[in-house]
PDB file of the backbone (N, CA, C, O) and the ligand in Angstrom, with CONECT records:
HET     ZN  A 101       1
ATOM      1  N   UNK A   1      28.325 -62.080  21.750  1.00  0.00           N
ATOM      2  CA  UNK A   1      29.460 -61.949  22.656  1.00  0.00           C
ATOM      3  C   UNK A   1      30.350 -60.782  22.245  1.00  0.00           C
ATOM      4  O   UNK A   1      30.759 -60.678  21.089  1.00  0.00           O
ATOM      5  N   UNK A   2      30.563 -60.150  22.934  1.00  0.00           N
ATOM      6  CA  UNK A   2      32.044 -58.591  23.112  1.00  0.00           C
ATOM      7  C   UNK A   2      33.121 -59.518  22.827  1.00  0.00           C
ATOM      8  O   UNK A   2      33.046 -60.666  23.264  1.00  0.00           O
ATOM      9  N   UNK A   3      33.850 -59.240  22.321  1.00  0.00           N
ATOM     10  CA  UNK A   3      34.832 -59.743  22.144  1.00  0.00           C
ATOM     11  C   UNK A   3      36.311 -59.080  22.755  1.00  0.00           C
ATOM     12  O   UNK A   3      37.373 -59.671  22.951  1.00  0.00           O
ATOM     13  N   UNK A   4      35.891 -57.292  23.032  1.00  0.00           N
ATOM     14  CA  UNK A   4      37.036 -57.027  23.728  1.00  0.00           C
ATOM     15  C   UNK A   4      37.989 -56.273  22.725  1.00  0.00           C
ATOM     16  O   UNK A   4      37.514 -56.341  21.591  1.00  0.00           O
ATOM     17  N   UNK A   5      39.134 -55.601  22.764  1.00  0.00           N
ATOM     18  CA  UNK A   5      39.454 -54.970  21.832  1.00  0.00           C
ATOM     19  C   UNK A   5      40.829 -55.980  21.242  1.00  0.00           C
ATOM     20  O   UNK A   5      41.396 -56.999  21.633  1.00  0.00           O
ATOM     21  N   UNK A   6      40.970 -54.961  20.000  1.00  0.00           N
ATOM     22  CA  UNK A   6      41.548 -56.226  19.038  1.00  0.00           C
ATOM     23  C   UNK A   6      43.177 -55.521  18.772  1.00  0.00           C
ATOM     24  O   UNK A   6      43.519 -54.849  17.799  1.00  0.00           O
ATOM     25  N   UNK A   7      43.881 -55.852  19.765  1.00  0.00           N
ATOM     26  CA  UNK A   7      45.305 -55.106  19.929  1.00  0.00           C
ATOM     27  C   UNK A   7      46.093 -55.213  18.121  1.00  0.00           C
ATOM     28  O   UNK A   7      46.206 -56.025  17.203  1.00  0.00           O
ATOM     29  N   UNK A   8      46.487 -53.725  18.488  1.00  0.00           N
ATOM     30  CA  UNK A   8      47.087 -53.568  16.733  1.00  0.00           C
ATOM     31  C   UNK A   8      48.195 -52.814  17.149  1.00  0.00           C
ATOM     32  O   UNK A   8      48.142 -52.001  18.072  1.00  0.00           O
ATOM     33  N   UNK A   9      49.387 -53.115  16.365  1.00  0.00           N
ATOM     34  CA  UNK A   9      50.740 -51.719  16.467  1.00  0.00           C
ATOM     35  C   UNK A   9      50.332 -50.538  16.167  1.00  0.00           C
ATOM     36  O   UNK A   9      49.549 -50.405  15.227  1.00  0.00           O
ATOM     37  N   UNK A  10      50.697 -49.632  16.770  1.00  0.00           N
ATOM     38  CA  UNK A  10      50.922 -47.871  16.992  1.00  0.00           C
ATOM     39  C   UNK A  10      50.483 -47.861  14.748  1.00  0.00           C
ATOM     40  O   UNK A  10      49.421 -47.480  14.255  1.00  0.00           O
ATOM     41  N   UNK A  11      52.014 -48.531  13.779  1.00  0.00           N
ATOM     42  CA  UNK A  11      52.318 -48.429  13.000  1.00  0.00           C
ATOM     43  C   UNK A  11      50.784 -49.158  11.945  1.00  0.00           C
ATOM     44  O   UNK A  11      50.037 -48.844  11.019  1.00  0.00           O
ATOM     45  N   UNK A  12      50.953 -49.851  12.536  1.00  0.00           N
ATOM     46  CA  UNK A  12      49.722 -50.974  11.917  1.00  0.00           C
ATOM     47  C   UNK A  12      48.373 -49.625  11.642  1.00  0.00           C
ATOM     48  O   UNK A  12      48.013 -49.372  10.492  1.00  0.00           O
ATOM     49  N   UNK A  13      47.781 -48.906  12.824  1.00  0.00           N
ATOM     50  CA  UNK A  13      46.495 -48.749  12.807  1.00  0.00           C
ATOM     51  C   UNK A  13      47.334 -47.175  12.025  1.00  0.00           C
ATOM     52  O   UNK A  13      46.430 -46.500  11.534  1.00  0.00           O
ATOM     53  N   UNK A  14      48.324 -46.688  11.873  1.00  0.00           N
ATOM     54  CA  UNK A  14      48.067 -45.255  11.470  1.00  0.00           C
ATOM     55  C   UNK A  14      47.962 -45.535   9.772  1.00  0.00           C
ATOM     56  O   UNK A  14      47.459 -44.710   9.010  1.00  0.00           O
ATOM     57  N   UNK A  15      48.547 -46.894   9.313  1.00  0.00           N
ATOM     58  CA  UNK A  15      48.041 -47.018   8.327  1.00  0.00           C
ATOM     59  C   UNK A  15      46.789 -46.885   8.182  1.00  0.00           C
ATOM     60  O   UNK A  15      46.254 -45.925   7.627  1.00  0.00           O
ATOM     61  N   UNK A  16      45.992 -48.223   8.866  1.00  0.00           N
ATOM     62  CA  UNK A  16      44.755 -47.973   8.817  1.00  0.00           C
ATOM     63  C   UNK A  16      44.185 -46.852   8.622  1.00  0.00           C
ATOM     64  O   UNK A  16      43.899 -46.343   7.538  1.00  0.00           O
ATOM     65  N   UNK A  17      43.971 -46.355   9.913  1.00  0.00           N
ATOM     66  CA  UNK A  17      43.583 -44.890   9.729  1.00  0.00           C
ATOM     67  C   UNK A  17      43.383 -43.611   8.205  1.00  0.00           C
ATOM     68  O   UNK A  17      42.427 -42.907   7.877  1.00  0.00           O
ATOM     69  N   UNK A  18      44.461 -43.750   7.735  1.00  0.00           N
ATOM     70  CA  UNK A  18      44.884 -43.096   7.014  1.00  0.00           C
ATOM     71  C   UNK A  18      44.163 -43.326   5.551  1.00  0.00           C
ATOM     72  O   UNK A  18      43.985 -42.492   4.663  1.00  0.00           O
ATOM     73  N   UNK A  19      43.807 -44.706   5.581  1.00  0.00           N
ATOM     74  CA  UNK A  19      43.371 -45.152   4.540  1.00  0.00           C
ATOM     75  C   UNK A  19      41.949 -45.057   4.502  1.00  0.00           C
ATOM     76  O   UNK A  19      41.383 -44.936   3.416  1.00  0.00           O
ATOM     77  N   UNK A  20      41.111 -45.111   5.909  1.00  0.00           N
ATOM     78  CA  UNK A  20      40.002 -44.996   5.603  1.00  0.00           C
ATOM     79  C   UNK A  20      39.895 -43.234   5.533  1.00  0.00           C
ATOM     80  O   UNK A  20      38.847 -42.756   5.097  1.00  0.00           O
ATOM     81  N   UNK A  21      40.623 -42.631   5.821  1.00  0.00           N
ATOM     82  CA  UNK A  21      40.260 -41.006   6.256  1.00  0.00           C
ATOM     83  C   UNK A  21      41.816 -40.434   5.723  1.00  0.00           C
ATOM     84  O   UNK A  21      42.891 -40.237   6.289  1.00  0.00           O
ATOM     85  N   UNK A  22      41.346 -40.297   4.421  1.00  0.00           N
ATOM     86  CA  UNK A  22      42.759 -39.971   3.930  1.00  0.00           C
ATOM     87  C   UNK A  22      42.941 -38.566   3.849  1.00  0.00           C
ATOM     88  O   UNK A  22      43.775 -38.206   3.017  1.00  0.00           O
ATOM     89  N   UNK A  23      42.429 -37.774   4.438  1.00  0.00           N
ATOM     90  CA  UNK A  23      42.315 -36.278   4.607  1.00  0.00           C
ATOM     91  C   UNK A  23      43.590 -35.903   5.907  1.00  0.00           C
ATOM     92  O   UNK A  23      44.258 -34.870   5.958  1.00  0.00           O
ATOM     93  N   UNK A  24      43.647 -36.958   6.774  1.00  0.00           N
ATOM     94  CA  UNK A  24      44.217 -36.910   7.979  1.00  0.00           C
ATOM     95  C   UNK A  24      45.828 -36.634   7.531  1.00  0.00           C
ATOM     96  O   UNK A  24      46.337 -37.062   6.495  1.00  0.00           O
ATOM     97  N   UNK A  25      46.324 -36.034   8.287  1.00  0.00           N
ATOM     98  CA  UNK A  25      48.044 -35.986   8.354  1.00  0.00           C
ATOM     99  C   UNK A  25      48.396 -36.980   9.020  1.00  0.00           C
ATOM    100  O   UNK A  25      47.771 -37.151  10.067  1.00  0.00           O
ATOM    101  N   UNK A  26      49.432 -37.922   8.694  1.00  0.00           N
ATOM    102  CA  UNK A  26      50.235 -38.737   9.065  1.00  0.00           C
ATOM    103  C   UNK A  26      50.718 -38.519  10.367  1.00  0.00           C
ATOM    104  O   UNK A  26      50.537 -39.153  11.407  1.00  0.00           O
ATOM    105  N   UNK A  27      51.734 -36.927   9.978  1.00  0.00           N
ATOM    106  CA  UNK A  27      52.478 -36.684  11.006  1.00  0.00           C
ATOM    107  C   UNK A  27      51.416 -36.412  12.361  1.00  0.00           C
ATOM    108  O   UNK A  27      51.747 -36.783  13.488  1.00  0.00           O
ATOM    109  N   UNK A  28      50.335 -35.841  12.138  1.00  0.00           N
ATOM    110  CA  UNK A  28      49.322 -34.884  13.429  1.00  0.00           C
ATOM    111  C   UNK A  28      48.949 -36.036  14.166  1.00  0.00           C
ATOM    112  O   UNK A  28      48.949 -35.930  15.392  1.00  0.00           O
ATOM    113  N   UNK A  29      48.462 -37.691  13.378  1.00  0.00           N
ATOM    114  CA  UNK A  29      48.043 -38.841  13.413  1.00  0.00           C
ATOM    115  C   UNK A  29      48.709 -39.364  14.605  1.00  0.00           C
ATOM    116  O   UNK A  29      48.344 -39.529  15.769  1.00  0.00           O
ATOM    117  N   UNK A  30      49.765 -39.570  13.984  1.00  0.00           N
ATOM    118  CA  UNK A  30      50.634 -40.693  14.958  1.00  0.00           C
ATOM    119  C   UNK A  30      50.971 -39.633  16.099  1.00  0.00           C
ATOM    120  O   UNK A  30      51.194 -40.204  17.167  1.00  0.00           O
ATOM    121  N   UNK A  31      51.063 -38.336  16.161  1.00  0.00           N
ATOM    122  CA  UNK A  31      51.423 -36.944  17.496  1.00  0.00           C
ATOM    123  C   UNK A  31      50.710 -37.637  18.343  1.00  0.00           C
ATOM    124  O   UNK A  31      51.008 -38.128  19.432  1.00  0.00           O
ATOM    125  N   UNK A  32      49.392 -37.630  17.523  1.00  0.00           N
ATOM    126  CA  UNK A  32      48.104 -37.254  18.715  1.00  0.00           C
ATOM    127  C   UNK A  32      48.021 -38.465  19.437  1.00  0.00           C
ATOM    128  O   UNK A  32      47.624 -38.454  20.602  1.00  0.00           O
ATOM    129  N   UNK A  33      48.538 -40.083  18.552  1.00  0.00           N
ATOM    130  CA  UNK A  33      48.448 -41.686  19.840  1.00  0.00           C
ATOM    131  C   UNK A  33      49.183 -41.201  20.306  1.00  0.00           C
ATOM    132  O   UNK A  33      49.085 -41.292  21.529  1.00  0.00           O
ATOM    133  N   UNK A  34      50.356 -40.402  19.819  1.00  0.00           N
ATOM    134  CA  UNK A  34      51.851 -41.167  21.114  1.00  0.00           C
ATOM    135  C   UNK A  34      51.109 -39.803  22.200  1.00  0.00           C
ATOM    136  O   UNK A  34      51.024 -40.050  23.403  1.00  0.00           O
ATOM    137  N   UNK A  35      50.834 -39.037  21.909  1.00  0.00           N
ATOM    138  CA  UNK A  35      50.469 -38.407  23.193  1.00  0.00           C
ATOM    139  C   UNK A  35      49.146 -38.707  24.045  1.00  0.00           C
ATOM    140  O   UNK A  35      48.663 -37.972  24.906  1.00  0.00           O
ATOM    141  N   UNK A  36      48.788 -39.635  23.725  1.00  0.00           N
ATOM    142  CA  UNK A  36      47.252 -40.563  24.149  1.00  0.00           C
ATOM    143  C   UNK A  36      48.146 -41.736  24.986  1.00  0.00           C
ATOM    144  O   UNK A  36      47.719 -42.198  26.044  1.00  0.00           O
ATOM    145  N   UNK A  37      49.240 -42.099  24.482  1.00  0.00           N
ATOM    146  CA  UNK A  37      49.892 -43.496  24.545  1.00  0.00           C
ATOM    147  C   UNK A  37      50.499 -43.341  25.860  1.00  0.00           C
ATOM    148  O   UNK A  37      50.350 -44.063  26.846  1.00  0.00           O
ATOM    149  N   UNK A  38      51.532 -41.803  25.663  1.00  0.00           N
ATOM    150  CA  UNK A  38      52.183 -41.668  26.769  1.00  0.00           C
ATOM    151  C   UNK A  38      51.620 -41.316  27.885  1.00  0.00           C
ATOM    152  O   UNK A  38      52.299 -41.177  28.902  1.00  0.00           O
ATOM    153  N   UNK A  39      50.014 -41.074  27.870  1.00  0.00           N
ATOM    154  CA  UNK A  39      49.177 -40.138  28.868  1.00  0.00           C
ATOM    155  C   UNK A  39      48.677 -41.762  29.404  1.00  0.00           C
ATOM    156  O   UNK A  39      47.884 -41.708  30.345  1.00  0.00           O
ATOM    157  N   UNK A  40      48.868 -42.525  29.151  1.00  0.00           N
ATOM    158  CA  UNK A  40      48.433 -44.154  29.220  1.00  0.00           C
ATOM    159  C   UNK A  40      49.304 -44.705  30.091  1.00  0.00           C
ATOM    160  O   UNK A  40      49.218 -45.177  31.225  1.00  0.00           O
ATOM    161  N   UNK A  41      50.298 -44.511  29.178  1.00  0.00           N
ATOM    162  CA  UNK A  41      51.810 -45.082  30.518  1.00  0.00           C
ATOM    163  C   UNK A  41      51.685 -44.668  31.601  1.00  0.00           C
ATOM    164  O   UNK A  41      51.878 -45.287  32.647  1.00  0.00           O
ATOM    165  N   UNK A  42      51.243 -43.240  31.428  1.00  0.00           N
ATOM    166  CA  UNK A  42      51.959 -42.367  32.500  1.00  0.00           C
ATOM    167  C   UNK A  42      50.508 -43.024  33.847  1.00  0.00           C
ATOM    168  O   UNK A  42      50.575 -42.719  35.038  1.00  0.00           O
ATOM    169  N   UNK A  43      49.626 -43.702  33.395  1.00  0.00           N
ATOM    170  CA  UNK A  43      48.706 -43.961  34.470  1.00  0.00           C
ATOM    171  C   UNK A  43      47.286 -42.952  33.988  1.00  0.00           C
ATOM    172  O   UNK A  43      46.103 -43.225  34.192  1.00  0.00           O
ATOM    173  N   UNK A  44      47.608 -42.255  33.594  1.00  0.00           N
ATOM    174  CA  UNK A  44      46.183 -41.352  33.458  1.00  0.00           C
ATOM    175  C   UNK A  44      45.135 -42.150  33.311  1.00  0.00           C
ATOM    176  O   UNK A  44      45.287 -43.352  33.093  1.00  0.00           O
ATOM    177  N   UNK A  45      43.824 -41.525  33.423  1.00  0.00           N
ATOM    178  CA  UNK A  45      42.455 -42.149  33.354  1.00  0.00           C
ATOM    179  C   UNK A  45      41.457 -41.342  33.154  1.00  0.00           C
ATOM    180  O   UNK A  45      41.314 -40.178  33.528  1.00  0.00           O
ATOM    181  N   UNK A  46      40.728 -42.062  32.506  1.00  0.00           N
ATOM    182  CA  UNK A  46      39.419 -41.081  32.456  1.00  0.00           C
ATOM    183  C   UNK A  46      38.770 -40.298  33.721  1.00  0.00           C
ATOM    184  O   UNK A  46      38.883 -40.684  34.885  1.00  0.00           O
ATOM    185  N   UNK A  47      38.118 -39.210  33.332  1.00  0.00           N
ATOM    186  CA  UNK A  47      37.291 -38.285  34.474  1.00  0.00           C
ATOM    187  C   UNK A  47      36.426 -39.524  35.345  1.00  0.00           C
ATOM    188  O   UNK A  47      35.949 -39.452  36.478  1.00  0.00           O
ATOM    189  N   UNK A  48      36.418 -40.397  34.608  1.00  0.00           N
ATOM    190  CA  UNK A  48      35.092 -41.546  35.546  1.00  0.00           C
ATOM    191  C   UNK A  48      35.841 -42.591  36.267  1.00  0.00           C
ATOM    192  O   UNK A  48      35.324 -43.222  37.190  1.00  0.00           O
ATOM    193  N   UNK A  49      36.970 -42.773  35.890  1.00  0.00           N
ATOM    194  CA  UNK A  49      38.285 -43.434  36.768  1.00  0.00           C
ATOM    195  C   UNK A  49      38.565 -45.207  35.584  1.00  0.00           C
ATOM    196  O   UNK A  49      38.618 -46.407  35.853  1.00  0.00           O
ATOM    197  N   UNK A  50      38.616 -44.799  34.952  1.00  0.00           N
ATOM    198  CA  UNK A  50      38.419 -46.099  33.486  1.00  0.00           C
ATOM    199  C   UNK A  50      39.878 -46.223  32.941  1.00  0.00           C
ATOM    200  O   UNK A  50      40.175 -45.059  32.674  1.00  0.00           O
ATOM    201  N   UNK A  51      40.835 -46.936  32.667  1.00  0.00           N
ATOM    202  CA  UNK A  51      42.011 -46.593  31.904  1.00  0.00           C
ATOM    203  C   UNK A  51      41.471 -45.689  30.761  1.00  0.00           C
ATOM    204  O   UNK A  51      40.328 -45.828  30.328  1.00  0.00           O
ATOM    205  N   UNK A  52      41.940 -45.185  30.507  1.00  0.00           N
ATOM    206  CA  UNK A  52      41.990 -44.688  28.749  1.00  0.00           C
ATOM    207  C   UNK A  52      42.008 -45.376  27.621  1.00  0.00           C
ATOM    208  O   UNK A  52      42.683 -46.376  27.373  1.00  0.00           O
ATOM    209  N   UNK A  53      41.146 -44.744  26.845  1.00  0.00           N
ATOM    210  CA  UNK A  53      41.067 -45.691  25.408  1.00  0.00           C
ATOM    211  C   UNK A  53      42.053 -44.978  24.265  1.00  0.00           C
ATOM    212  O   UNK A  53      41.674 -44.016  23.598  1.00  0.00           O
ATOM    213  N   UNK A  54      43.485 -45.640  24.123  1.00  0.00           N
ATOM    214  CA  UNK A  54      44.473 -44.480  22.826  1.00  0.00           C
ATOM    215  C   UNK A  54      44.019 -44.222  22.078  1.00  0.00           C
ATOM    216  O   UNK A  54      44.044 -43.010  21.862  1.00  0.00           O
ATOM    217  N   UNK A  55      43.143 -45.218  20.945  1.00  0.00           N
ATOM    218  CA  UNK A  55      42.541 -44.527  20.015  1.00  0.00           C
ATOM    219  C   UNK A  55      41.806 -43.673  20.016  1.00  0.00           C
ATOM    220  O   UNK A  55      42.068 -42.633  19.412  1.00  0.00           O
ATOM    221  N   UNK A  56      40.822 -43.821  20.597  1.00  0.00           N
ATOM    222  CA  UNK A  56      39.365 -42.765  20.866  1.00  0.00           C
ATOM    223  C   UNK A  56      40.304 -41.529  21.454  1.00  0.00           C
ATOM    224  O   UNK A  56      40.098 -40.466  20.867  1.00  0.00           O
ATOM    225  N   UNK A  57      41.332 -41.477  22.545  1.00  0.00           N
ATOM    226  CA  UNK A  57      41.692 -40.578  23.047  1.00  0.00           C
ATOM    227  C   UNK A  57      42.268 -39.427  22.186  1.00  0.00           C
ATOM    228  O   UNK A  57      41.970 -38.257  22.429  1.00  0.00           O
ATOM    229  N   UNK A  58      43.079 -39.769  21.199  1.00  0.00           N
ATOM    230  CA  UNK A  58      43.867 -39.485  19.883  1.00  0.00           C
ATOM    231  C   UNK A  58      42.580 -38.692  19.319  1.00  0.00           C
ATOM    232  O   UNK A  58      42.958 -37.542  19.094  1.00  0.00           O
ATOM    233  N   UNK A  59      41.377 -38.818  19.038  1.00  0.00           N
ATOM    234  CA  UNK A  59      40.556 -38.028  18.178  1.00  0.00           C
ATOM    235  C   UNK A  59      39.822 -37.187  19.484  1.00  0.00           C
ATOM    236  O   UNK A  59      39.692 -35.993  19.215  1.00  0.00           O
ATOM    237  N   UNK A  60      39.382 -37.522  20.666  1.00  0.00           N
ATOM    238  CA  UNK A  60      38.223 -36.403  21.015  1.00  0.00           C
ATOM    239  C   UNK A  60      39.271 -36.163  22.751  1.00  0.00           C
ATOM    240  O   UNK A  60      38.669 -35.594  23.662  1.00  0.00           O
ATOM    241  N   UNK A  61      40.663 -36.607  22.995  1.00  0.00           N
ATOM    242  CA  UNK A  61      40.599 -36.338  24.115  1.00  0.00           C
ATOM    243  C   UNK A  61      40.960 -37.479  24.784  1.00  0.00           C
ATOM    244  O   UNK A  61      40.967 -38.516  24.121  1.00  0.00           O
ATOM    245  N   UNK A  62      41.297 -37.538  26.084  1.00  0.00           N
ATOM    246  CA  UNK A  62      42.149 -38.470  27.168  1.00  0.00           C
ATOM    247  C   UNK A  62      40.827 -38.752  27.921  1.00  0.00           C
ATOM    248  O   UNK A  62      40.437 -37.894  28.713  1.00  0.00           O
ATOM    249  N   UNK A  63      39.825 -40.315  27.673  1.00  0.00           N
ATOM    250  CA  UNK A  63      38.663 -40.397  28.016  1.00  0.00           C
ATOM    251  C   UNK A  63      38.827 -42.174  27.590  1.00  0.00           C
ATOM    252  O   UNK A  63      39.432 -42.681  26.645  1.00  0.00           O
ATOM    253  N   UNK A  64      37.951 -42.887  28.807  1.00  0.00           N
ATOM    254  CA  UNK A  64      38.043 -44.038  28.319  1.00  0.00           C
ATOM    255  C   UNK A  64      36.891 -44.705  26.807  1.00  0.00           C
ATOM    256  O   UNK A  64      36.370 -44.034  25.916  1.00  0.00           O
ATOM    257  N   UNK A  65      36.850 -45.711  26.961  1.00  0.00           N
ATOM    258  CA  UNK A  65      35.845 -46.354  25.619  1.00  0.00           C
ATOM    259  C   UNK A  65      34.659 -46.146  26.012  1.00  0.00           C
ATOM    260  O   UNK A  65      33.986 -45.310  25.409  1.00  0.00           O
ATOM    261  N   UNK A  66      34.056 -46.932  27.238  1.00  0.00           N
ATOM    262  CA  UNK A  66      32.714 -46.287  27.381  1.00  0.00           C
ATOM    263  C   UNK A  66      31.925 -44.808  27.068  1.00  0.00           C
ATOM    264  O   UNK A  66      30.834 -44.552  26.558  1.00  0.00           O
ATOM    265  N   UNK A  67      33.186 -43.831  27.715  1.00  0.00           N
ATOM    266  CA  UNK A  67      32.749 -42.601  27.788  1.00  0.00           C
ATOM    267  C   UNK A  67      32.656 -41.913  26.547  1.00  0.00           C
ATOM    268  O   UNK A  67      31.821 -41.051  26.273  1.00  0.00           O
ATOM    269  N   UNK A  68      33.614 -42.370  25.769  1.00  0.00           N
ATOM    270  CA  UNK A  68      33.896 -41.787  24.310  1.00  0.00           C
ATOM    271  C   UNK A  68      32.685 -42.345  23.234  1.00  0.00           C
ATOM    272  O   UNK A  68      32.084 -41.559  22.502  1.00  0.00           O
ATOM    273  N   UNK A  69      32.402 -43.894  23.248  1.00  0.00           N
ATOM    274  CA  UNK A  69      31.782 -44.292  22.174  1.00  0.00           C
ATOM    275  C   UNK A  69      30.296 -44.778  22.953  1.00  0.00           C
ATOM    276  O   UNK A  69      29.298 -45.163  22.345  1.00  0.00           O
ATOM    277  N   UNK A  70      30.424 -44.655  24.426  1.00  0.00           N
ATOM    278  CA  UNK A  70      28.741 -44.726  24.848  1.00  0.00           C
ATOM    279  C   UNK A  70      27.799 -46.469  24.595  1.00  0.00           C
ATOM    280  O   UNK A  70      26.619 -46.821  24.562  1.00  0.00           O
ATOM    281  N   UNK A  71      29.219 -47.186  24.457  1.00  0.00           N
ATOM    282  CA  UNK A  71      29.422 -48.406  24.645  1.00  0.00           C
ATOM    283  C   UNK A  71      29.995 -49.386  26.009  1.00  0.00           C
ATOM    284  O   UNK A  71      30.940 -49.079  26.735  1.00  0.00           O
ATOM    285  N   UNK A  72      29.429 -50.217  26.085  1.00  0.00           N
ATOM    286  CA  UNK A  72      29.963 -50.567  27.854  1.00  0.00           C
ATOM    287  C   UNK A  72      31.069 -51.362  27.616  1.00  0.00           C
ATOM    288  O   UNK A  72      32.064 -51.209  28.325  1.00  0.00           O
ATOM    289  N   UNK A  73      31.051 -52.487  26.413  1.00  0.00           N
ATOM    290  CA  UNK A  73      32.492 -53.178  26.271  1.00  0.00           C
ATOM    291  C   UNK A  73      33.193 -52.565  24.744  1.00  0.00           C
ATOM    292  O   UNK A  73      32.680 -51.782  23.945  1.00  0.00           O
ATOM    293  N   UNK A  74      34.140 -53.039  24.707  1.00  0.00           N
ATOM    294  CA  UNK A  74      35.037 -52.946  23.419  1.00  0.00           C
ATOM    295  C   UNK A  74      34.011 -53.943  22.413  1.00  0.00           C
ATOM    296  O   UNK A  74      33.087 -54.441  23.055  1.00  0.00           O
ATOM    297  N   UNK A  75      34.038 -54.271  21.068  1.00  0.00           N
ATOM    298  CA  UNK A  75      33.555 -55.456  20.579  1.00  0.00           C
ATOM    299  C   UNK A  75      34.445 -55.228  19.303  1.00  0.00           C
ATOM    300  O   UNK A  75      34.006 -54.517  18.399  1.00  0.00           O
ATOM    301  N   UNK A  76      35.713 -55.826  19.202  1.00  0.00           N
ATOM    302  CA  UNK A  76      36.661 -55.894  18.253  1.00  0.00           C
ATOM    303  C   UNK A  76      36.947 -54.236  17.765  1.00  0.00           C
ATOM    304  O   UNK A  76      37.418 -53.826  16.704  1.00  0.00           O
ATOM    305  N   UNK A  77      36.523 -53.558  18.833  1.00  0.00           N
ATOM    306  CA  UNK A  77      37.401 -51.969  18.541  1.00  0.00           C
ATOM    307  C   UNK A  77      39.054 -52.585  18.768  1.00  0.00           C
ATOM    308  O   UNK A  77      39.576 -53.492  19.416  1.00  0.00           O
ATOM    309  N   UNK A  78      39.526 -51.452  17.777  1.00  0.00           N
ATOM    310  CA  UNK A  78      41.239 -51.928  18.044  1.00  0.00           C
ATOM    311  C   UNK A  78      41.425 -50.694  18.765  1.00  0.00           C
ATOM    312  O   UNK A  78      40.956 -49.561  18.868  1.00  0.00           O
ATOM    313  N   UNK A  79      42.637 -51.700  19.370  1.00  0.00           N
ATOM    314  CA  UNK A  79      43.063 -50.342  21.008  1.00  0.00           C
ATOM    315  C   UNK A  79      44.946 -50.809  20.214  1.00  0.00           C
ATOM    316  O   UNK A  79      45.228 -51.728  19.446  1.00  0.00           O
ATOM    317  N   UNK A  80      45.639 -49.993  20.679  1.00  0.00           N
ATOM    318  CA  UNK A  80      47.222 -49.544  20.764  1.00  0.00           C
ATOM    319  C   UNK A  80      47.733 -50.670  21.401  1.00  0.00           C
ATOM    320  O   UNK A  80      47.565 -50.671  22.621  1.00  0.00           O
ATOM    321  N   UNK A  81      48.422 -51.820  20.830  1.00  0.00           N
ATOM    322  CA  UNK A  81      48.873 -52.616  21.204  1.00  0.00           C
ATOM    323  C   UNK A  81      50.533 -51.520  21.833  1.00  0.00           C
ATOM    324  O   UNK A  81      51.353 -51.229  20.962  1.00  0.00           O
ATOM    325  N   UNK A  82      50.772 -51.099  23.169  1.00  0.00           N
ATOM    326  CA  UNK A  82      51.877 -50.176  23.971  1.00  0.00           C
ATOM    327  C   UNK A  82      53.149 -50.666  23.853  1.00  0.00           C
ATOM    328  O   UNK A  82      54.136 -49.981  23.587  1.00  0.00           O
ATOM    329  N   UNK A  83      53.129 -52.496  24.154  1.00  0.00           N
ATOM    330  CA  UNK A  83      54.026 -53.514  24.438  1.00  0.00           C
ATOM    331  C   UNK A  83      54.951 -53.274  22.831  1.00  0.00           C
ATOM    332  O   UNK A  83      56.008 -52.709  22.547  1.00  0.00           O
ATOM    333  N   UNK A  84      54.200 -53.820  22.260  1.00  0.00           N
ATOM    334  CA  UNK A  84      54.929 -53.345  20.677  1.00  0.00           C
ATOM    335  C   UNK A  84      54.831 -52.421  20.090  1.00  0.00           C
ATOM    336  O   UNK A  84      55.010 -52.356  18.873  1.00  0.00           O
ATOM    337  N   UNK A  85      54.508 -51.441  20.861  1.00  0.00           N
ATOM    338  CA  UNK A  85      54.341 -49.674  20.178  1.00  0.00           C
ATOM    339  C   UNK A  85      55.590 -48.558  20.510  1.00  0.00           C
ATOM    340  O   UNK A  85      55.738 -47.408  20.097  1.00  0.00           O
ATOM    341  N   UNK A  86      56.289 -49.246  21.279  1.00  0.00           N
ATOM    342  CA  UNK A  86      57.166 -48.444  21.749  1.00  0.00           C
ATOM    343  C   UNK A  86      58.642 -48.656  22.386  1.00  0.00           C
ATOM    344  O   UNK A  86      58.944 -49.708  22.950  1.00  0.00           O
ATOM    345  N   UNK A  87      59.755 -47.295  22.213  1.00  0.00           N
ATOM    346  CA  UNK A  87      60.857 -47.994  22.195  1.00  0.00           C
ATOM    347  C   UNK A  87      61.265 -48.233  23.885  1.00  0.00           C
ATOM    348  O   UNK A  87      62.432 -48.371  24.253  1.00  0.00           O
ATOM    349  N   UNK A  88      60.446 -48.248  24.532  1.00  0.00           N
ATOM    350  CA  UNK A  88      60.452 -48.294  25.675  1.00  0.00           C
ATOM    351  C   UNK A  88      61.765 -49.874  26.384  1.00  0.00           C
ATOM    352  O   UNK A  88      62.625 -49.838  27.263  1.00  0.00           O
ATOM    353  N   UNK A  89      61.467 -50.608  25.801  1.00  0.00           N
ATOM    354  CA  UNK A  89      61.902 -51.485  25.813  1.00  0.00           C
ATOM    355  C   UNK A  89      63.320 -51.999  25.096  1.00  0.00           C
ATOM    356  O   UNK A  89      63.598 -53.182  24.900  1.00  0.00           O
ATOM    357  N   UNK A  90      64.041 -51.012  24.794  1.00  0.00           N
ATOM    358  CA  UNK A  90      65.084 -51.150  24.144  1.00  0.00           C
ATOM    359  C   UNK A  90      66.246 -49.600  24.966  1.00  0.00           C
ATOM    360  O   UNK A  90      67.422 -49.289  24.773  1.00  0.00           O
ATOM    361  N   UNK A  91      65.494 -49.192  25.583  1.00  0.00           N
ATOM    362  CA  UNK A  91      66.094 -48.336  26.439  1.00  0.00           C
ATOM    363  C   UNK A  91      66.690 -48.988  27.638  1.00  0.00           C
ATOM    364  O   UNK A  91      67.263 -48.308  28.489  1.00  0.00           O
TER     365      UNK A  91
HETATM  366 ZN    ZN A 101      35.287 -42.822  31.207  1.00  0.00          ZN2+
END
């Protein structure tokens, strides 16, 4: 069974990240979701008409999961939990 993706904070996964691929900049890291994140809000979608995947988008581009990892479902990929990623909600 897919299980679907496994929602994580903005803050949560750049740790992650960082730890498995510690070559990465922090600062370039977290640039590249929030500009994956905000291209998300904003409605964007993949060339094939798919929401967008933030993470995957953040490394190769504004493209959903299928298209990026050549997978048809998520299966505990973590995606950008938005709801708690942002100060959107305090504005
Ligand atoms: Zn796509």
């Amino acid at each position: 069974m897919k299980t679907g993706f496994t929602p994580i904070r903005l803050d949560n996964y750049v740790e992650l990240h960082l730890r498995a691929n510690p070559d990465v900049g922090r600062a370039d890291l977290a640039e590249r979701l929030r500009h994956a994140m905000a291209a998300s809000q904003r409605g964007e979608r993949c060339q094939c008409g798919q929401p967008i995947w933030i993470i995957g988008s953040a490394e190769v581009g504004l493209s959903c999961f299928t298209c990026i990892t050549g997978e048809a479902y998520p299966d505990e990929d973590y995606e950008i939990d938005v709801t708690k990623s942002t100060n959107a909600a305090e504005h």
